[in-house]
Every structure is written in structure tokens, then in C-alpha cells.
FIROLUM-689480 format. One record per residue: x, y, z of N, C-alpha, C in turn. Coordinates in pm, whole numbers, plus 32768, in hexadecimal, padded with zeros to 4 digits. Layout:
<rs>
XYZXYZXYZ;...
</rs>
This chain:
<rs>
14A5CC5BAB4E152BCC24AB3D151FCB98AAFF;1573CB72AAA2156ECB06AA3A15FBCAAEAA7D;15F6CA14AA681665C9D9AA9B1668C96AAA2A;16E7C902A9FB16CEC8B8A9D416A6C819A9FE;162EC812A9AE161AC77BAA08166AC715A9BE;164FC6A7AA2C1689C606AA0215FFC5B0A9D3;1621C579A9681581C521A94915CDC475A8EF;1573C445A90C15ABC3B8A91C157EC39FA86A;15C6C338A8601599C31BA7A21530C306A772;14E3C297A7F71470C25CA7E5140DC2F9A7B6;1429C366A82A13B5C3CBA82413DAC461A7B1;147BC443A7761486C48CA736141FC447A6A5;144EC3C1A68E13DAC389A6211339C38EA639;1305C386A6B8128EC3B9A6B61280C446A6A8;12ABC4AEA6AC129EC525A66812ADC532A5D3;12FEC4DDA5A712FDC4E1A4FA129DC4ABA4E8;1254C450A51611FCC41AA4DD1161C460A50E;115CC4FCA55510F8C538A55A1111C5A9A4DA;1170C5C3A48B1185C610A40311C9C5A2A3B5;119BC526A3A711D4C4D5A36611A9C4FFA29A;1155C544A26F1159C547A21A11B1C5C7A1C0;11B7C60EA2331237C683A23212CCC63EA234;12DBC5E6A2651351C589A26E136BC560A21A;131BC4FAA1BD1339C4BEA15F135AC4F1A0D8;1331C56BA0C4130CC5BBA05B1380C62CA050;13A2C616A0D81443C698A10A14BBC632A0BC;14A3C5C9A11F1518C542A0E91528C4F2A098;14B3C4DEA0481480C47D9FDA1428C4D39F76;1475C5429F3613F7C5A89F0E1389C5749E7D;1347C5949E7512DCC57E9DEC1343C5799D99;1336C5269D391342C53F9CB21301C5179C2B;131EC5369BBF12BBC52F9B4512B5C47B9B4A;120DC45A9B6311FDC3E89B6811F7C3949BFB;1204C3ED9C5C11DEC3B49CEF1156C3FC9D0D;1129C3749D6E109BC38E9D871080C2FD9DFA;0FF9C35E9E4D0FE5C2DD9EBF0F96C2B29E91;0F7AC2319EA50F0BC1D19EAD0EFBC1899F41;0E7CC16A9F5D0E69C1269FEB0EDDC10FA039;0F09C1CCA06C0F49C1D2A0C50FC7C1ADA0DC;1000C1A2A0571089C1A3A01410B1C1FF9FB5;112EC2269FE41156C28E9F7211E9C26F9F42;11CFC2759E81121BC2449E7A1269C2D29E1D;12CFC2BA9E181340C3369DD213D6C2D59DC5;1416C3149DC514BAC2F09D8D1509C2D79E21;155DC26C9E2015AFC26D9E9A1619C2DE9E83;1614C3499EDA1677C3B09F0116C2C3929F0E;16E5C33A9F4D17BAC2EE9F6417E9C2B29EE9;17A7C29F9E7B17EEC2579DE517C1C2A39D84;17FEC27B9CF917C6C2A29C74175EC24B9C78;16DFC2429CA2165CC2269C70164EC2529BFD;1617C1FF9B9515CCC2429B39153AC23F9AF2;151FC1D19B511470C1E89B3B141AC1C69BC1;13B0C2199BE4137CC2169C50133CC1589C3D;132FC10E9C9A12E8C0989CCE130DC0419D18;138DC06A9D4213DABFEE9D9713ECC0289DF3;13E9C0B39E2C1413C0FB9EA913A0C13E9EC4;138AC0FE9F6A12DBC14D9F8012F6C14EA015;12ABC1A1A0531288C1DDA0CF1212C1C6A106;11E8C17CA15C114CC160A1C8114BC1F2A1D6;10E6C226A1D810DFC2BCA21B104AC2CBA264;100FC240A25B0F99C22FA2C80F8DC1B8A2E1;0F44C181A3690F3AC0FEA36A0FA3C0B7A3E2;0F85C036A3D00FE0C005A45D1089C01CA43C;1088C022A3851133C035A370115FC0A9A352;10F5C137A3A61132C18DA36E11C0C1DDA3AD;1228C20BA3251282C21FA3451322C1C7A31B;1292C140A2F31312C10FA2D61324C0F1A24D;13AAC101A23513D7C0ECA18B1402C061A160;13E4C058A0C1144ABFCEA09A1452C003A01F;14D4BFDD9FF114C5BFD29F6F14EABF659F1C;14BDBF079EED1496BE829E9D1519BE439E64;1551BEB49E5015A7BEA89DB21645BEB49DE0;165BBED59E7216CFBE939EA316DCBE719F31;165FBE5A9F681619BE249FF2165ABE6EA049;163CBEECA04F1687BF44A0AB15DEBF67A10D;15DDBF88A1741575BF76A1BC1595BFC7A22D;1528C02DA272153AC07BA2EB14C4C0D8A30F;14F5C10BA38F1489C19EA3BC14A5C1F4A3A4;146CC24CA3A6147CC2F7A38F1502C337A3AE;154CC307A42215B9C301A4441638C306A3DB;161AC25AA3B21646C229A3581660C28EA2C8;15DBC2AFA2AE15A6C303A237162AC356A22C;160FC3ADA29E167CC43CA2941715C40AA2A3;1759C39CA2CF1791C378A2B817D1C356A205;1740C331A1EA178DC2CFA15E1774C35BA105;170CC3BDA11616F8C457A0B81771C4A1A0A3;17BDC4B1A1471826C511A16818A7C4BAA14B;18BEC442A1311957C3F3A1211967C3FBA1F2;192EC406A2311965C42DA2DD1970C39FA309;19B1C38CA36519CBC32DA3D71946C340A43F;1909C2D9A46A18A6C2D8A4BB1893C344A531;190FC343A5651906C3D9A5F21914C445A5AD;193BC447A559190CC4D3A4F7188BC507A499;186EC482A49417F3C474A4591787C489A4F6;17AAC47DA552175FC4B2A59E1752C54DA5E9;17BDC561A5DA17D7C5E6A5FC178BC64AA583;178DC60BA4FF1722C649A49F1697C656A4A3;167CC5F7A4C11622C5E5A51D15F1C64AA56B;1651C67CA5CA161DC6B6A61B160DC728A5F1;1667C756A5991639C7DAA55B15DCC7F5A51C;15D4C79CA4CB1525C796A48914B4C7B7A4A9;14C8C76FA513144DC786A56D1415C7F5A5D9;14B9C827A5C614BEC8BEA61814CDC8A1A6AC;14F3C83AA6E11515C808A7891590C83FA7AA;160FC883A7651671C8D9A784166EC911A835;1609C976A7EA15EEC9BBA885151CC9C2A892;1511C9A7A8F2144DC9BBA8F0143FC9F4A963;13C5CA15A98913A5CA5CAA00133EC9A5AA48;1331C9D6AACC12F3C976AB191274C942AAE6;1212CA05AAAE11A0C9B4AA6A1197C96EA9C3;1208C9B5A9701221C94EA90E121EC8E3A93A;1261C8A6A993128CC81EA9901214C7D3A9BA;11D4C7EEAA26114BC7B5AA6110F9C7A0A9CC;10DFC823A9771078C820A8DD10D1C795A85A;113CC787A88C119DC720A80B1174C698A87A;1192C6B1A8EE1190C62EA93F10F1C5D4A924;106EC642A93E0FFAC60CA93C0FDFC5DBA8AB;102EC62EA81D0FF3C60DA7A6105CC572A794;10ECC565A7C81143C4E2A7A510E7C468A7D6;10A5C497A879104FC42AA8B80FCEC403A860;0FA2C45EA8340F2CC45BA7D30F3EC3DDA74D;0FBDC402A7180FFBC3FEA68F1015C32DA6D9;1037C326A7691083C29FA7571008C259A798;0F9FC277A7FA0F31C21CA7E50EF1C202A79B;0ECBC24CA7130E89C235A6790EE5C1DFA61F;0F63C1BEA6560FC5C16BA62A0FB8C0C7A639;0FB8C124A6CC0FA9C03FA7410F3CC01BA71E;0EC1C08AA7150E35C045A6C40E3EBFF1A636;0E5CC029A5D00E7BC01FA57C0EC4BFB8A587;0F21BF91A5C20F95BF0CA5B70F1FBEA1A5FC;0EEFBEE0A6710E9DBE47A6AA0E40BE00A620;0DDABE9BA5DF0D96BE67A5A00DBDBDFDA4F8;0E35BE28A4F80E73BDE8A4750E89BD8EA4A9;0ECDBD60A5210EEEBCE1A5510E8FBC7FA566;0E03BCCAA5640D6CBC65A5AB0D40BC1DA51B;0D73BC90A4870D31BC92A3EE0D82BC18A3BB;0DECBC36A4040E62BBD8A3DE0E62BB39A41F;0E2ABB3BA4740DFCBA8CA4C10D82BA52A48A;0D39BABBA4680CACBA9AA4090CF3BA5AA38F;0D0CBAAAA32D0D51BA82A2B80D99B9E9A2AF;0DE0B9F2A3280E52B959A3610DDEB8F2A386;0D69B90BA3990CF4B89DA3FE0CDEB874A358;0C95B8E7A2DD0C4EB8CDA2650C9EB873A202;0D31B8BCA2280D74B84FA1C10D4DB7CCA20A;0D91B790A24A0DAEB710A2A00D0FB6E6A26A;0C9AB719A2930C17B6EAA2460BF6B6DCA1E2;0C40B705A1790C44B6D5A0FC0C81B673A0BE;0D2DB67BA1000D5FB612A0FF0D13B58EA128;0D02B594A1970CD7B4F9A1A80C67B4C9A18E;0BF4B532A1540B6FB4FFA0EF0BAEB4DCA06C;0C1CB4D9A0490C62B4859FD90C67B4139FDD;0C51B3C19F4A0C72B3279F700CEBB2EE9F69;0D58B2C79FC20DD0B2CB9FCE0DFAB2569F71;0DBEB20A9F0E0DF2B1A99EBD0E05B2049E59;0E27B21B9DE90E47B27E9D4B0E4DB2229CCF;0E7EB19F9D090E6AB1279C960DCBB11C9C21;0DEEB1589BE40D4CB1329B870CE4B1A59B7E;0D34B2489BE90CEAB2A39BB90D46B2F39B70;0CEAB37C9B560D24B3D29ACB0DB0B4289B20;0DCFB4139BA00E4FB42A9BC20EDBB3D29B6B;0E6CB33F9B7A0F06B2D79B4B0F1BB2E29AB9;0EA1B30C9A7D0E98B31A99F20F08B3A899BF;0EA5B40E9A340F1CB49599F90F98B47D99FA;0FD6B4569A5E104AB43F9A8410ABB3E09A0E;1066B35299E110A4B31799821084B37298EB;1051B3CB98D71058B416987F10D0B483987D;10EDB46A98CD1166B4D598FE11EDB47B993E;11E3B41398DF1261B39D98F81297B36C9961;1224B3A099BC122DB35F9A7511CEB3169A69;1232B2689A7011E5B1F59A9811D3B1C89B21;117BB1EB9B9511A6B1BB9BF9119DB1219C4A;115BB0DD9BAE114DB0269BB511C9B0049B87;122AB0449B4A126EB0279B2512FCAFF39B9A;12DFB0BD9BB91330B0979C381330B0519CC6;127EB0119CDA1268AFD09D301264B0179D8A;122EB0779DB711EEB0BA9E2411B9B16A9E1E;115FB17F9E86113CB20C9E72115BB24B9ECF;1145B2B89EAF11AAB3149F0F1102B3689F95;1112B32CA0011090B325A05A1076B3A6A069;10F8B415A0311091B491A033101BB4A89FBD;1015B4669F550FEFB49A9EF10F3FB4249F09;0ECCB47F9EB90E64B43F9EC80DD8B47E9E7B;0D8BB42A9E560D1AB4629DED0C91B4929E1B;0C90B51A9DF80BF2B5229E2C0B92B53D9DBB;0B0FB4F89D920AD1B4D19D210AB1B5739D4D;0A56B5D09D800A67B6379D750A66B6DF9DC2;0A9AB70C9DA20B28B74F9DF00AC3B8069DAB;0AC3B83F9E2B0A7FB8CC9DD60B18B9359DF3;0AE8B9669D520B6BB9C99D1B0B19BA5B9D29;0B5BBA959D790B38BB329D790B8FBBA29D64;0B5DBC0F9CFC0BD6BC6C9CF80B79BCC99CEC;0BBBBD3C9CFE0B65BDD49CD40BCEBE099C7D;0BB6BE309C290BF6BE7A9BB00BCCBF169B99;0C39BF619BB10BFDBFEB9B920C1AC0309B1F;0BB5C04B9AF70BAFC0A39A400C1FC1089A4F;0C97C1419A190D02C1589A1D0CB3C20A99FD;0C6BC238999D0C07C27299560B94C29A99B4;0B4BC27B99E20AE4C2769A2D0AE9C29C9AE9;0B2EC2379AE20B5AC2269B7C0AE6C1AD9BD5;0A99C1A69B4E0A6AC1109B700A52C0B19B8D;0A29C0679C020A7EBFFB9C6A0A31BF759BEE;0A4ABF1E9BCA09F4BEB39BA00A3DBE1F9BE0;09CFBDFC9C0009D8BD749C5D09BABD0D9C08;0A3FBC929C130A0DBC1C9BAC0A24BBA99C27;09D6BB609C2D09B0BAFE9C92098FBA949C3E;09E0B9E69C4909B8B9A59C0F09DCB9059C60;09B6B8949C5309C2B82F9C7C09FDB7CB9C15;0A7FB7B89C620AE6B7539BE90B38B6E09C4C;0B2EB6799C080B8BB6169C420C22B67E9C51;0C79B6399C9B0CDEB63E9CE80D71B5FA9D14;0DC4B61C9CF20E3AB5DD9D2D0E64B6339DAE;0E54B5F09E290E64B6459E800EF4B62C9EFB;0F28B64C9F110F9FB64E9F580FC8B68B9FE2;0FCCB64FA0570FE3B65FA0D4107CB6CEA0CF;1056B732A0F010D3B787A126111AB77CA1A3;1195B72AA1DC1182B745A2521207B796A299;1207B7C6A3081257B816A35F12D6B7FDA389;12D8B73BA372136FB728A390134CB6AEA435;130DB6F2A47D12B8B6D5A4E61275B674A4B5;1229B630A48111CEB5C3A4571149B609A462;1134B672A45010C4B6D5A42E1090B700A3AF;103DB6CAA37F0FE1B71DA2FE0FC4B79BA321;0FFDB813A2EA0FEFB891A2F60F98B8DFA273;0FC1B89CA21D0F86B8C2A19F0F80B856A134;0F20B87BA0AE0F05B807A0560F04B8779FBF;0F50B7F69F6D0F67B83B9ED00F0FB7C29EAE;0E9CB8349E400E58B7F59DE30E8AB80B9D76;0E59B7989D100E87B7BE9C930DF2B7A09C4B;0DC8B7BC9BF00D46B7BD9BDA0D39B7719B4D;0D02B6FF9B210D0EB6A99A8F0C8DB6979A35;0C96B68299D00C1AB698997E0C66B62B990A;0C04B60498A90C23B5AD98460C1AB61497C6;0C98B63497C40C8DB695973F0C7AB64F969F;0C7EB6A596410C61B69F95930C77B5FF958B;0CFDB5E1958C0D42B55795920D1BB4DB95C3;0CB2B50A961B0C88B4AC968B0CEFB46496EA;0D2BB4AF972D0D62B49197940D61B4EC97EC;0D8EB48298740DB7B4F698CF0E1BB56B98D9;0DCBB5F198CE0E4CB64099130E20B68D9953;0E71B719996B0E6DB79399BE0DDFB7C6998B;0D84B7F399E70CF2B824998F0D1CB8BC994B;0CDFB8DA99070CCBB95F98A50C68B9A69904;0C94BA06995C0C2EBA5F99850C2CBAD2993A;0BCCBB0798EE0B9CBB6098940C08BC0E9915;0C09BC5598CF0C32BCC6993E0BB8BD2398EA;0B54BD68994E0AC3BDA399340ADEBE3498F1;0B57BE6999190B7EBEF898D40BEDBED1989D;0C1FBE7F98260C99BE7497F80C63BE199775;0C0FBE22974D0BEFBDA496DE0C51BD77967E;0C43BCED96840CD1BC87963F0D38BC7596C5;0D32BCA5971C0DA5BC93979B0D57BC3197DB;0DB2BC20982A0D64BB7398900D88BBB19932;0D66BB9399A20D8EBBBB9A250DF9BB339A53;0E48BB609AA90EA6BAE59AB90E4ABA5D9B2F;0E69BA0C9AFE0E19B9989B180E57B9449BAE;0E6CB9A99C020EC5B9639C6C0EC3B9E49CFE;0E92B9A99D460E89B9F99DCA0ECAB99F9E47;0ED7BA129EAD0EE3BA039F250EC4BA429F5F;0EA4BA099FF80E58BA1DA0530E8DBA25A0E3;0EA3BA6CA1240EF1BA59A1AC0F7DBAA9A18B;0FE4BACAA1E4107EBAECA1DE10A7BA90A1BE;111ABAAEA1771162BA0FA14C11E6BA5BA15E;11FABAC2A1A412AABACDA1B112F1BA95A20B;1352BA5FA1C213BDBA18A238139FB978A213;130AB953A1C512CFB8E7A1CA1305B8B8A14B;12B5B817A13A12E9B7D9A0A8128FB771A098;1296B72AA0401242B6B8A02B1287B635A01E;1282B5CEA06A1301B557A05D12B9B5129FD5;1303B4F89F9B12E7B49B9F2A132CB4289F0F;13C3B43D9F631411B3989F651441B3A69FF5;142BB35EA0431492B338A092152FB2CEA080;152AB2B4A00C157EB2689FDA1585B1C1A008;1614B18FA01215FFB0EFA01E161CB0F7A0C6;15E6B08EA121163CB065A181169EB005A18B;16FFAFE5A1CD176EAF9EA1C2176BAEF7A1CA;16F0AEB3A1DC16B3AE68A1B7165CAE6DA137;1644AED1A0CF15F7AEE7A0791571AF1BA0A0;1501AEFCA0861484AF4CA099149BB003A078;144EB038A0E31424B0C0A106149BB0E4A183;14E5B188A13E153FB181A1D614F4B1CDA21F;152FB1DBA275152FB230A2F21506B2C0A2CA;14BEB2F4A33F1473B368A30D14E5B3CEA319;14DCB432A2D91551B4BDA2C8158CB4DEA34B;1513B4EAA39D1558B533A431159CB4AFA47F;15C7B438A45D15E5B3F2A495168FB3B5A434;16AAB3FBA3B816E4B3A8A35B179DB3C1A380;17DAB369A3621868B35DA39218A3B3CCA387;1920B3CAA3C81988B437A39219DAB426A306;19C4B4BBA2EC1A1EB4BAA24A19B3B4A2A1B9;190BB4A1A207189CB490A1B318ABB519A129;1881B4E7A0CB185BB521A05E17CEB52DA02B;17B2B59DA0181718B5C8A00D1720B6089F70;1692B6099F271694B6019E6D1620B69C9EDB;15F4B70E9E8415C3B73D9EAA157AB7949E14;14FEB7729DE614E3B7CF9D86147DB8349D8F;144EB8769D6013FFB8DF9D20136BB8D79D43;1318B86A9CBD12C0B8209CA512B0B7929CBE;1232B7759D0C1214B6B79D201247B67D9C6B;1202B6D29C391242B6449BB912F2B6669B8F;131BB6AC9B9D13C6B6C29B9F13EAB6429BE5;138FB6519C7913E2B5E99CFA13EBB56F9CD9;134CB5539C9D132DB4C49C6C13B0B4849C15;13B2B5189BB7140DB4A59B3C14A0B4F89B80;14B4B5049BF4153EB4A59C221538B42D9C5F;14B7B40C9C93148CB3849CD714A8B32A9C9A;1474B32F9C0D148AB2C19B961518B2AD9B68;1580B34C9B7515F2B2EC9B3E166AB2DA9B90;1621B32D9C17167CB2E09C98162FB28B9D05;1607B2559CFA15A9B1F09D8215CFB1D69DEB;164EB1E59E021684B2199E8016A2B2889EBA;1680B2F99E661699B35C9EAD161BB3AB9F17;1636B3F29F7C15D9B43B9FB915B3B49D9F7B;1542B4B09F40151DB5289EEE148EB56E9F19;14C3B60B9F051449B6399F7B1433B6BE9F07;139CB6C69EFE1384B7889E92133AB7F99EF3;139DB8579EED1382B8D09F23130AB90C9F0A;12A9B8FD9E9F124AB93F9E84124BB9D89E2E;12DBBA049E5212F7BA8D9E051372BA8B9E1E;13E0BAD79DAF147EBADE9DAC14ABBB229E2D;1457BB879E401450BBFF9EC91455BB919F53;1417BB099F511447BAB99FAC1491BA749FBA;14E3BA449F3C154DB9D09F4E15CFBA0E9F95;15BCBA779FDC163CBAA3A0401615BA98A0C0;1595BAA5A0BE1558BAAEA17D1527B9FCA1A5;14FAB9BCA12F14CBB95CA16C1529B8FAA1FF;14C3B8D5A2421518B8A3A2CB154AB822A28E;15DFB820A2DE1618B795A2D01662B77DA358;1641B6F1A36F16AFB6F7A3F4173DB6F2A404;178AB6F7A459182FB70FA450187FB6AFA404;181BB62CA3EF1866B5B1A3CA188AB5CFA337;183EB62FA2D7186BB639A24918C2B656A22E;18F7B642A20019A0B68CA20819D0B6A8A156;1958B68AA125196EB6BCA08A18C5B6B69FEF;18E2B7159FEF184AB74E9F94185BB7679F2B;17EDB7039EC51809B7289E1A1791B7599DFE;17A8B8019DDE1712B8499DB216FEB80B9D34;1676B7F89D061671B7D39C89161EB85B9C32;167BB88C9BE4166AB91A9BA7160CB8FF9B3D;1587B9529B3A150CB9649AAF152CB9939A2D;1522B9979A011538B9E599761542BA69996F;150FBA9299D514FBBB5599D31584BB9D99C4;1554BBF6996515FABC49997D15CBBCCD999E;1577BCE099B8152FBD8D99DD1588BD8A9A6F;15C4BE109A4E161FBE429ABD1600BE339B45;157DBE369B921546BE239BFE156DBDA39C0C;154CBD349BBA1538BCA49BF415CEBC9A9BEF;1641BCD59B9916E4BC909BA816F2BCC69C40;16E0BD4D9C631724BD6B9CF116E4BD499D5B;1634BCEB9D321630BCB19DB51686BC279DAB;165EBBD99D7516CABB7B9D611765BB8D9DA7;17B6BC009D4A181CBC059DC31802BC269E34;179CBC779E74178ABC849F0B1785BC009F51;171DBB909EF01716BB319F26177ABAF99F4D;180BBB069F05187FBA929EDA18C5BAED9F58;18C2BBAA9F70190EBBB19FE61891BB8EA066;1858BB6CA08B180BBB74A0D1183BBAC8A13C;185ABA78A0D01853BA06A0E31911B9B7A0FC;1932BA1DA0C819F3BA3CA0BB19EBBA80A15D;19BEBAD3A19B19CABB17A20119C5BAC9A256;1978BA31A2541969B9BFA2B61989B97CA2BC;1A17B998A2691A8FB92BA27B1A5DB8A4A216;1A19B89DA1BB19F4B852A1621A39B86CA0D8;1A60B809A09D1A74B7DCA0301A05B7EF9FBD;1A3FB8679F6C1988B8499F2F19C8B84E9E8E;1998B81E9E6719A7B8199DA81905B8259D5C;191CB8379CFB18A1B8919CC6188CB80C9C39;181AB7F39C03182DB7979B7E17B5B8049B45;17D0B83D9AD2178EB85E9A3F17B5B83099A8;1769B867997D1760B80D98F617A5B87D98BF;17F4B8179806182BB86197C617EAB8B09791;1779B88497671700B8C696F816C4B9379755;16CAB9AD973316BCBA2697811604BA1B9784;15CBBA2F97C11540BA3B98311503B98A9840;155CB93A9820153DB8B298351546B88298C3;14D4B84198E914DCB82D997C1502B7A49994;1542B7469A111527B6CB9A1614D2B66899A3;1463B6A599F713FFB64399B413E2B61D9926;13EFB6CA98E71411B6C898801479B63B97E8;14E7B66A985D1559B6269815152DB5A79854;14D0B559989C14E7B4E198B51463B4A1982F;1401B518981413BAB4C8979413F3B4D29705;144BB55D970A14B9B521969C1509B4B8968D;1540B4A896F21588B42F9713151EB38996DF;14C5B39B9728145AB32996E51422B305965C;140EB378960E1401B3A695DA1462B3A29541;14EBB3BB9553153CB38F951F156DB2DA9512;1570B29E95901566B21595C41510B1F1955B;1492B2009551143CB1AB9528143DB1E19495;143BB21E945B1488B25293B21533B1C79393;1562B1BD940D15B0B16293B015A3B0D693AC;
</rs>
């Protein structure tokens, strides 16, 4: 005799996630041009007109498996979620699908004992998995912070202050530096590159000075560190180094890493004026009705530093963060500062960012340039640039 059971959400999702690759593939099915990589799979978001697989992906192993995001309009969830956003359903319907799926309708006593032992199976290889990402993940947070502070925290007179005024950020000009930012003479760059052809792993490992940058949590915590990596190119000056890419000849690898999580995080680069002048008050402490500059890239942030010196200006590290980064209640209004990109991914994170930050009762306004893929920084060495032509 068969009866129907009652099963709680928590353990209906640990059963999806013992046929989780049957799940994803039911609700998020293959299509021309989806494919996993290290335990991500990526395909088309089922709830929209997607039209190219890379912004909507699925953990389907690992401490996040199960869970979805998709990039490109910061929509984010579990398996739950999934069948929800596949089917157009309301969440208690989306669970009740659920249950059918999985065939829990009606079971016999020893079904349930054989689903019960494989869900228990399925959610301690889970909590493992989460402890151990969490242990990979404090390592990572210890290495940055050790790199950071083997930096020499002056930048005056190395190839940081040099790059930087090559890129129309004077920071003698403006009379002070921004204490996250700092030089390390040399800094090892590692990437593995895989032959697209081959399947080839090739490892390029190299030792380069550094502009290096304290990420922190909001908390007064270094969680993570952005390098930027410099070399004295053709011209003889400082800039971004040319890393050769080993299977791509004439391509370069991008010259800028991070290390540690940086979500939710940012890098302060102004605290702006205090009401006596100097240095103000740190973010988590700043008045009511505060206004926060928030960009992209450290050199975007910089050259709002230069042509607002009072403003608080903080860089997300990626567009995908300028909606999560933490701010405390006191902000009460946010100016994203928009890149040049017009590739469809980076406009709808951007607006995610702008609702993300609208949802918290903030004031937010957006500044881009007229000149279509012109960034800040950009337009501030045109701007110089032009200046010094007349």
C-alpha cells in the first residue's frame, strides 16, 4: 500500500540534487553551443529569449552545486528556483513539480528509506564540499592579505606612479594616495592556458612588478587583492605588461588578476574630504544622505578622483559587482560610472546593478560617455589631451 508523503523543501532539494544532472538538462536543456567546464554548465536561460550560451550557468558539482546565476540580468537561485524560472510557476508550484519529478506522489516505505539514504548521501558530500571551499577560501583571504602587505605602501617614484601618470592620473597632483593601492617590485603571474585544438594545458609563470590593491569586505577586512601587472613597453614607459598568450600567437593574456572572493567587496580609492578638509571619514561611518561614485575598473575610479576630489569613490573590480558591493544604510545615493562596453551582457548587468541598488531605496544615476565604448578614463586623456593641443 502506497500513501502520500509530506517532505520539507530543504529535503525535497536534496533529492534534486542526487539526479541533479537529470534536472538541469530536464529544465535548462542542452543546446547548440552549451557545454560544462569545471563543474559548470552552461546553456540558455529557459525563462527569457537568451540568445547565446555564457551568461546563464548551473554549479552541477562542488560546494555550489545546484545553484544557478545568470550574469546578464543577475537573476540567481536553486534548483527550486530553476523549475520555477523553466516552467513560468510560482514557487509552491514549482514545488509541487518537484515532486512529481522526482516521483514522491505516492512511494512505498522501502522507496523512501532507498531516496532517504541516497538525499543523506547527496547532502553530506555537499556540507563537505562547502566546509572544504570555505577552508580554500580563508587560504586564498590569508595569501592575498600576504601579498598585499609585502608591498611597498609608498607608489611615489615607482612604475605604479609612472603608469598611472601615463594614463592622466596625477596623484602628486592631487596630493594624496589612495592607502589601498601599493607597489610590489615583483609579483609572480600565473595562468594555464588551454590549447582550444589540443586540449593542452600550457602554463606561463612569470615575475613582474605590480600595482597591487587591497580588496576589502566593508568590515575593515582584506579579503582579496587586484594585481595589475607593468612592464616598460616599445615607448619606454610604463604600462599594462604584454603577456604573450602561448596558443594564440599575436594575442596577449589579460594583464590583471585576482585573488581571493571579492563579491559584495570593493576597493576604496577616495574617501573624499572631511568637514574640516583632510581625509573623511571612513564609508561605514559616513553621514546621512552620503553619495558614493562607484566604478568598474581602479583606473576608471582614479580618474573620478582627479575630477571630483571630493567625492567617495570606490571600483567593483567587475560590472557583475557594482550591484552587490556592500554599502552602509547611510548612502542614500549612487553614481555607477558606466565603461565603454556595449556587448549586451555588460548593458544588463549594469542595469541589474542600477535595479539592485534602486531596490535599497537609493538614488542612483549612471555617468557614460557620449563616444560609444569610451570609458571614464578614456575621455579624461582626451580631455587632456585636447587641453594641451590648445
Amino acid at each position: 500500500m502506497t500513501a502520500r508523503q509530506s517532505f520539507t523543501i530543504e529535503e525535497i532539494k536534496d533529492r534534486l540534487l542526487v539526479q541533479i544532472d537529470k534536472v538541469v538538462h530536464h529544465y535548462a536543456p542542452p543546446v547548440s553551443g552549451s557545454y560544462t567546464d569545471k563543474g559548470r554548465y552552461f546553456t540558455l536561460n529557459p525563462g527569457r529569449a537568451d540568445r547565446s550560451v555564457g551568461s546563464f550557468v548551473v554549479a552541477v558539482s562542488g560546494p555550489r552545486a545546484g545553484r544557478w546565476n545568470d550574469y546578464a540580468t543577475g537573476q540567481k537561485g536553486d534548483l527550486v528556483d530553476l523549475i520555477a524560472l523553466s516552467l513560468g510557476l510560482s514557487l509552491p508550484d514549482a514545488f509541487r513539480e518537484a515532486r512529481a519529478f522526482l516521483g514522491l506522489e505516492h512511494e512505498t516505505p522501502e522507496i523512501r528509506r532507498i531516496r532517504d539514504k541516497a538525499a543523506a548521501e547527496a547532502r553530506a558530500r555537499r556540507l563537505e564540499a562547502e566546509r572544504d571551499a570555505a577552508e580554500q577560501a580563508r587560504k586564498r583571504s590569508r595569501q592575498a592579505l600576504a601579498i598585499w602587505l609585502s608591498a611597498e605602501p609608498q607608489i611615489a617614484g615607482t612604475p605604479v606612479e609612472h603608469y598611472l601618470r601615463g594614463r592622466c592620473i596625477d596623484l602628486r597632483a592631487l596630493g594624496r594616495q589612495p592607502a589601498a593601492l601599493r607597489y610590489l617590485r615583483s609579483c609572480t603571474y600565473h595562468s594555464e592556458v588551454e590549447d582550444p585544438e589540443t586540449g593542452e594545458i600550457h602554463e606561463v609563470m612569470l615575475r613582474l612588478p605590480a600595482m597591487v590593491a587591497a580588496i576589502d569586505n566593508g568590515r575593515g577586512e582584506t579579503v582579496a587583492v587586484h594585481r595589475t601587472y607593468l612592464a616598460i613597453g616599445q615607448d619606454g614607459r610604463w604600462g599594462k605588461a604584454q603577456i604573450p598568450n602561448p596558443v594564440a600567437p599575436g594575442k596577449f593574456l589579460e594583464p590583471k588578476k585576482v585573488l581571493g572572493d571579492y563579491r559584495a567587496a570593493r576597493i576604496v580609492l577616495s574617501s573624499g574630504h572631511g568637514p574640516r578638509g583632510g581625509k573623511g571619514c571612513p564609508l561605514s561611518k559616513c553621514p546621512p544622505g552620503t553619495r558614493v561614485y562607484i566604478a568598474e575598473g581602479i583606473e576608471t575610479a582614479l580618474s573620478a578622483v582627479i575630477l571630483k576630489p571630493e567625492a567617495r569613490v570606490l571600483a567593483a573590480i567587475s560590472v557583475s559587482n557594482m550591484g552587490q558591493v556592500h554599502l552602509p544604510p547611510n548612502v542614500a545615493e549612487v553614481v555607477l560610472i558606466a565603461d565603454g562596453d556595449e556587448h549586451p551582457q555588460a548593458v544588463a548587468q549594469l542595469d541589474a546593478a542600477v535595479k539592485a541598488h534602486a531596490a535599497k531605496g537609493r538614488r542612483v544615476r549612471c555617468w557614460r560617455s557620449e563616444i560609444p565604448g569610451e570609458d571614464l578614463n578614456d575621455a579624461l586623456q582626451r580631455a587632456m589631451m585636447e587641453q594641451g593641443a590648445e
